[in-house]
NUDRENDO-702306 format. One record per residue (C-alpha): residue number from 1; chain; x, y, z. Coordinates in pm, 1 decimal, always signed. Layout:
BEGIN
> i / ch / X / Y / Z
> NUM / A / X / Y / Z
...
This chain:
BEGIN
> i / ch / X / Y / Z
> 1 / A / +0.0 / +0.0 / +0.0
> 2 / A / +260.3 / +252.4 / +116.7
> 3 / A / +420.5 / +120.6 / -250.5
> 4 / A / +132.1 / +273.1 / -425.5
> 5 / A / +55.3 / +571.4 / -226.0
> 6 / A / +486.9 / +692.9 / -302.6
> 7 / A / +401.8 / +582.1 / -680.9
> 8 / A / +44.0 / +825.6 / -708.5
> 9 / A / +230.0 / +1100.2 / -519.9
> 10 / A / +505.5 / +1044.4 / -758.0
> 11 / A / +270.3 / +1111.9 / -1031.7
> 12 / A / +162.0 / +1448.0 / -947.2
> 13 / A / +554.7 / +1589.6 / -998.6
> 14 / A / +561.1 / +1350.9 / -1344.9
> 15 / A / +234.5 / +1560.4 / -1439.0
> 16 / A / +374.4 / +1889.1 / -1383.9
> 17 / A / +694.3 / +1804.9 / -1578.1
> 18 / A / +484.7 / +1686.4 / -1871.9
> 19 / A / +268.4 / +1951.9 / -1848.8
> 20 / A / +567.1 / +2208.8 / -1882.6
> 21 / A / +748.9 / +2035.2 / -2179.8
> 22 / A / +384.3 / +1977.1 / -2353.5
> 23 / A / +250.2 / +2337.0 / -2318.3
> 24 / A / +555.4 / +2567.0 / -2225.0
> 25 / A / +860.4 / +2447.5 / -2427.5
> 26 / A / +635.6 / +2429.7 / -2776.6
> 27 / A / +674.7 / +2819.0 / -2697.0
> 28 / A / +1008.7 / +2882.3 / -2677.0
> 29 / A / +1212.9 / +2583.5 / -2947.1
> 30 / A / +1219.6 / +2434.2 / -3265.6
> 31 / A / +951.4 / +2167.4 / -3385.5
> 32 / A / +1065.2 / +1850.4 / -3170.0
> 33 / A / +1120.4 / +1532.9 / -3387.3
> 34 / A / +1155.1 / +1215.1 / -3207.5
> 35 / A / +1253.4 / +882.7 / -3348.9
> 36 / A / +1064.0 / +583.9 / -3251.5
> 37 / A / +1130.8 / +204.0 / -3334.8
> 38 / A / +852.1 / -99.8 / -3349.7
> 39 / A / +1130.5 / -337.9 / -3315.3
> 40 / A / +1007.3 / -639.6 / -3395.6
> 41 / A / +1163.9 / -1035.3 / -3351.3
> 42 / A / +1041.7 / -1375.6 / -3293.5
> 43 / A / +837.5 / -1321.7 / -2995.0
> 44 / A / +645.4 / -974.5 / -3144.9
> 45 / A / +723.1 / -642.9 / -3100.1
> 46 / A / +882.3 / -473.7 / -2793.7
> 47 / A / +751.6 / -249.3 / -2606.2
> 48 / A / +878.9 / -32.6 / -2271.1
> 49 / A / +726.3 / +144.6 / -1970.5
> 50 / A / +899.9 / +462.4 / -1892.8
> 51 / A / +1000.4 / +602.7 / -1557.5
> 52 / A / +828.5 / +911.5 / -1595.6
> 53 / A / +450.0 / +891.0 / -1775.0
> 54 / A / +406.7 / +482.5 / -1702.0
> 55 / A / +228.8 / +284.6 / -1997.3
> 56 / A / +316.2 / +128.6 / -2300.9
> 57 / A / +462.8 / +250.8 / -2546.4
> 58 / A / +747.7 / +230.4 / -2859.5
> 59 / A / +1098.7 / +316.6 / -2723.5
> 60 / A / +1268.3 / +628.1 / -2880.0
> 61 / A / +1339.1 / +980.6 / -2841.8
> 62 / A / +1486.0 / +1301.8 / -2944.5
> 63 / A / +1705.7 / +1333.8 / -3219.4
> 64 / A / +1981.0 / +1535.2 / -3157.3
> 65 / A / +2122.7 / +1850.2 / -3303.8
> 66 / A / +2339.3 / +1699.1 / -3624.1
> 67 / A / +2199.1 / +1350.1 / -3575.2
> 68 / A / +2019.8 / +1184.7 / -3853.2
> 69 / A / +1713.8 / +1004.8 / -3771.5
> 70 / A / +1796.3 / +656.2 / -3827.1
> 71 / A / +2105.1 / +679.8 / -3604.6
> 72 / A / +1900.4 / +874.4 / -3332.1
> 73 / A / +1655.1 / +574.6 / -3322.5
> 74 / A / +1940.9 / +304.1 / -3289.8
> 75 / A / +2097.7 / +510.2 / -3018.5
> 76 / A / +1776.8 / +549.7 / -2868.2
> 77 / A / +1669.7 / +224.5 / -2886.8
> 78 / A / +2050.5 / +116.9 / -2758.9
> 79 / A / +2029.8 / +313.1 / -2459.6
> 80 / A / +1642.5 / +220.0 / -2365.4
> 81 / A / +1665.2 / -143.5 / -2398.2
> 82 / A / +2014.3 / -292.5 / -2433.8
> 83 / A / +1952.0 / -374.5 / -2777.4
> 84 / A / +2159.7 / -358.8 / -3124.4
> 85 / A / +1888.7 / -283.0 / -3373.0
> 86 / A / +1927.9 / -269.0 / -3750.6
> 87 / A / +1636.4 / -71.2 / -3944.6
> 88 / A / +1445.9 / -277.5 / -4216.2
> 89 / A / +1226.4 / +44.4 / -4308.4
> 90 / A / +1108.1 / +391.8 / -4237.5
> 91 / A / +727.6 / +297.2 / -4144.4
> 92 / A / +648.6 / +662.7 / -4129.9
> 93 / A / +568.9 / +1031.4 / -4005.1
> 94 / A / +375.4 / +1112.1 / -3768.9
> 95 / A / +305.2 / +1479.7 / -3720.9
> 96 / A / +116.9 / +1535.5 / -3407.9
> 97 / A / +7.1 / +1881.6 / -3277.4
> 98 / A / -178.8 / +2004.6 / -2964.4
> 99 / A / -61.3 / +1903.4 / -2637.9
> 100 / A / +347.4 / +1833.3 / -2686.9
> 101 / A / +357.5 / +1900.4 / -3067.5
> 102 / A / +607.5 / +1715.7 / -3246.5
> 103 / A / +708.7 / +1455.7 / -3590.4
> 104 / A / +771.4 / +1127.4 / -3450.3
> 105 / A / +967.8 / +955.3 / -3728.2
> 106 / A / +917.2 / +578.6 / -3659.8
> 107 / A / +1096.1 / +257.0 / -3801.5
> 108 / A / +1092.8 / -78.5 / -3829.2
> 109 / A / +1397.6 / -246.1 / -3665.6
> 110 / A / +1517.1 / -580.5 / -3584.7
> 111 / A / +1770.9 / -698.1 / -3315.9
> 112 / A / +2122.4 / -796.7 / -3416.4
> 113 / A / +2246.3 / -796.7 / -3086.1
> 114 / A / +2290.3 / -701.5 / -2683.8
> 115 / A / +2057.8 / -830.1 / -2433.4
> 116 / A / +1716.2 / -653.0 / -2266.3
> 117 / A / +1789.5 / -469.3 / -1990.9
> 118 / A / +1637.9 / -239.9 / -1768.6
> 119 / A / +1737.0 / +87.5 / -1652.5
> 120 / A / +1675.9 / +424.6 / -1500.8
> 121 / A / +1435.3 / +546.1 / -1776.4
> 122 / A / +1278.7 / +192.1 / -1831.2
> 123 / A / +1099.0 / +11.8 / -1593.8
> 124 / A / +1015.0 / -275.0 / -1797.0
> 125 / A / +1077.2 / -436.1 / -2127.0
> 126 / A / +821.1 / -694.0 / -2291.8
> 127 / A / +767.1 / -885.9 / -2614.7
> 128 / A / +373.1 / -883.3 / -2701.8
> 129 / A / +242.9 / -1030.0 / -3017.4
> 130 / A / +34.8 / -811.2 / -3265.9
> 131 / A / -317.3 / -964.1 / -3144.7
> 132 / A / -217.6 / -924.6 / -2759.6
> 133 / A / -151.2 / -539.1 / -2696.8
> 134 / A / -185.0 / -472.0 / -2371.7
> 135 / A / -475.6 / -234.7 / -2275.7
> 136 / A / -230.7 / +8.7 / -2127.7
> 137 / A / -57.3 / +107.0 / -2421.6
> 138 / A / -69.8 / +436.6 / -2490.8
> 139 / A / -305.8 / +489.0 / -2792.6
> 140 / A / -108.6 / +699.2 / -3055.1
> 141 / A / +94.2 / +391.6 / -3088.4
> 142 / A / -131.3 / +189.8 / -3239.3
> 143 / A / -171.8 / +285.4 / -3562.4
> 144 / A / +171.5 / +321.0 / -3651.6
> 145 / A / +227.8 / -84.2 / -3510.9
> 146 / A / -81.3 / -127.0 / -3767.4
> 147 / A / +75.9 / +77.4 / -4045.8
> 148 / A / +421.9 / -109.0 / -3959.5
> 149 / A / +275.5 / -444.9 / -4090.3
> 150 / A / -21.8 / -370.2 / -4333.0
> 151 / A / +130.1 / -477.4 / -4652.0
> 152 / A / -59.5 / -199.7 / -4798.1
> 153 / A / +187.5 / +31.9 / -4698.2
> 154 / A / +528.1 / -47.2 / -4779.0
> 155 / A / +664.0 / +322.2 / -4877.3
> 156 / A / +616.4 / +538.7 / -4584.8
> 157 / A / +325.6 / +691.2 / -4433.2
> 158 / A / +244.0 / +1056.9 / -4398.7
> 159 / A / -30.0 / +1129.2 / -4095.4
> 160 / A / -117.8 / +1400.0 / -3909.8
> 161 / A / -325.1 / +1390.4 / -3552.8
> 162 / A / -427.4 / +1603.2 / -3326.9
> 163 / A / -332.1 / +1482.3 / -2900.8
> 164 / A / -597.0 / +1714.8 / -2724.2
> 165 / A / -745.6 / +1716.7 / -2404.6
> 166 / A / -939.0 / +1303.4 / -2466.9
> 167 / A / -544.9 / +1232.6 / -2515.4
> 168 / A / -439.4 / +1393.9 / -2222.0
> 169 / A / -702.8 / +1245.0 / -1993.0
> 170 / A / -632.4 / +869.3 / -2188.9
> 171 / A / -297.3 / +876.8 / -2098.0
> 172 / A / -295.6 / +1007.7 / -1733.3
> 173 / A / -594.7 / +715.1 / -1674.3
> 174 / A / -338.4 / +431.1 / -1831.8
> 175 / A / -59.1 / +604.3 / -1630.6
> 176 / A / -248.8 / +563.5 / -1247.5
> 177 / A / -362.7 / +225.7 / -1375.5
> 178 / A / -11.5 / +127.8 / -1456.5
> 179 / A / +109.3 / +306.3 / -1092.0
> 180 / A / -165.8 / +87.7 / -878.5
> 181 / A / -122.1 / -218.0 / -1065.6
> 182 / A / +248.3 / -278.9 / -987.2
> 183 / A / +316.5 / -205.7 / -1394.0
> 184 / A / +148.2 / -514.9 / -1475.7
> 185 / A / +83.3 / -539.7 / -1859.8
> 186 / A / -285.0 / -579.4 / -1826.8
């Protein structure tokens, strides 16, 4: 109990954070573009829990100031996970405004070496096939895992979508859920 009391008071400093990179720093810096892999292996696609806002989700990140994308999401992925990834495609762009407006440039990567491992920023790393998703994955994920392996696209998608306030209020209810639950993939 005292477990989950630290982990929702934990939550209100996590919401403040977001709330000043997703409505603040939009004012004052460049478009963010983050680089996101679905990497994907015998066992399904991988997917993390974060230390900060706690559901599922792809792992990536910022790329850097003279990085391209493709090496931002291997580094990314590297540092996340503990995994050597190699990049079969570019799925896509995702161009997402409102709350925390950024391009999330997102590939399709397979593992060619390291081992999972935990860290810091990632409190947990699972393989979940395509028709098991847990419920607590954050929804703007989910169409680019369904984009990453419809064989209608093959060249690389261009979508746009708005995060407002449903988005907001979606991912603060898989967050507590996530924080009573222990992290359980549920």
């Amino acid at each position: 109990m005292l477990r989950v009391a630290w982990s929702l008071l934990g939550a209100f400093f996590t919401y403040a954070k977001i709330g000043w990179w997703g409505l603040v720093m939009p004012q004052v810096r460049e478009h963010l573009v983050v680089a996101q892999a679905i990497v994907h292996g015998e066992d399904g696609v991988l997917l993390a829990v974060r230390s900060d806002l706690r559901g599922w989700e792809l792992s990536g990140g910022e790329v850097e100031e003279g990085e391209t994308a493709e090496a931002a999401v291997c580094r990314e992925v590297w540092e996340e996970t503990g995994l050597e990834v190699e990049i079969d495609r570019h799925v896509g762009d995702y161009e997402r405004d409102g709350f925390r407006p950024h391009t999330a440039k997102i590939f399709l990567c397979h593992p060619i070496g390291g081992a999972l491992q935990r860290n810091w920023e990632t409190l947990d790393l699972r393989w979940f096939r395509l028709d098991a998703l847990p419920e607590t994955l954050f929804p703007w994920f989910r169409e680019p895992l369904r984009d990453a392996f419809d064989e209608a696209f093959r060249e690389p998608v261009s979508k746009h979508e708005t995060q407002g306030f449903d988005a907001i209020m979606e991912a603060i209810r898989i967050d507590l859920r996530m924080r009573v639950s222990g992290n359980r993939a549920e």
